[in-house]
C-alpha positions in Angstrom: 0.0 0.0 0.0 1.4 3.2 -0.9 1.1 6.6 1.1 -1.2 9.2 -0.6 0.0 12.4 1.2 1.4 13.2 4.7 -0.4 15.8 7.5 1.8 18.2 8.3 1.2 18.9 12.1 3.5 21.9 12.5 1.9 24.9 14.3 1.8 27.3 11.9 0.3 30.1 14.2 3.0 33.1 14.2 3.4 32.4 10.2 3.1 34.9 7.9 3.4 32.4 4.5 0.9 30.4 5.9 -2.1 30.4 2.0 -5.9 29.0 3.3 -8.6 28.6 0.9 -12.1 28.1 2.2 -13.2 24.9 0.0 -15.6 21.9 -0.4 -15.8 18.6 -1.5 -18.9 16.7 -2.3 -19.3 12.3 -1.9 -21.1 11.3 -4.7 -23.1 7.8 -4.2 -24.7 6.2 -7.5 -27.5 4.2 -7.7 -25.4 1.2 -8.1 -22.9 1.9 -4.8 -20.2 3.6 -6.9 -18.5 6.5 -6.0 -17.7 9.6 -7.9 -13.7 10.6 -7.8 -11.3 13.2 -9.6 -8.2 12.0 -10.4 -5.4 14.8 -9.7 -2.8 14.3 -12.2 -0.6 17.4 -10.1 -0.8 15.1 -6.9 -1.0 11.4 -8.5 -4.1 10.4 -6.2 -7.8 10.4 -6.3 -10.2 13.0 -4.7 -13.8 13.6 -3.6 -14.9 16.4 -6.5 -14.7 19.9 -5.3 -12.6 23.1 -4.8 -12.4 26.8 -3.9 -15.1 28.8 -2.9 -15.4 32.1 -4.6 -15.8 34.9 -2.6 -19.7 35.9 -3.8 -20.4 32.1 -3.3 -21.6 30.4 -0.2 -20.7 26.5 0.4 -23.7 25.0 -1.2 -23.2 27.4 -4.4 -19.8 26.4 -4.3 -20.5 22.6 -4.1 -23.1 23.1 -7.1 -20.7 24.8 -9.5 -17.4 22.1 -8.3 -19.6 19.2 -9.1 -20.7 20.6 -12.3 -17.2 21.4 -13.5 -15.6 18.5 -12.4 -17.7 15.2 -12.6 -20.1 16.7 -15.3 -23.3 16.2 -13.1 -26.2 18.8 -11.9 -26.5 18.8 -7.8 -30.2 19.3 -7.2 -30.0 20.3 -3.0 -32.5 18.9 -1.1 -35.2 21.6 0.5 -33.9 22.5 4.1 
């Protein structure tokens, strides 16, 4: 079994080069139990779709428009 990536643990507080990106990721289940993955050719390892948020989008727009770009499928959210 190979390593996918390594948590780095380091406390980062009194950092100034420290880059954050509010983001989502979305798990896809299909009808027939598979799941929906992106395939990061920069990294070399599979992801749940997703990315950035932009800043006049909120999570769930976020999620919506990821999906959509990535996997090629329309999220329909369910009424809250």
């Amino acid at each position: 079994m190979r390593q996918l990536l390594e948590i780095d643990l380091q406390n980062y507080e009194n950092c100034d080069s420290v880059f954050s990106r509010p983001s989502v990721r979305g798990i896809i289940l299909k009808d027939d139990n598979k799941i929906a993955l992106v395939y990061s050719e920069k990294e070399k390892y599979y992801k749940f779709p997703g990315g950035g948020i932009h800043k006049d989008e909120d999570q769930k727009e976020a999620l919506i428009r990821e999906v959509r770009e990535e996997v090629g499928l329309t999220v329909i959210p369910e009424s809250e």
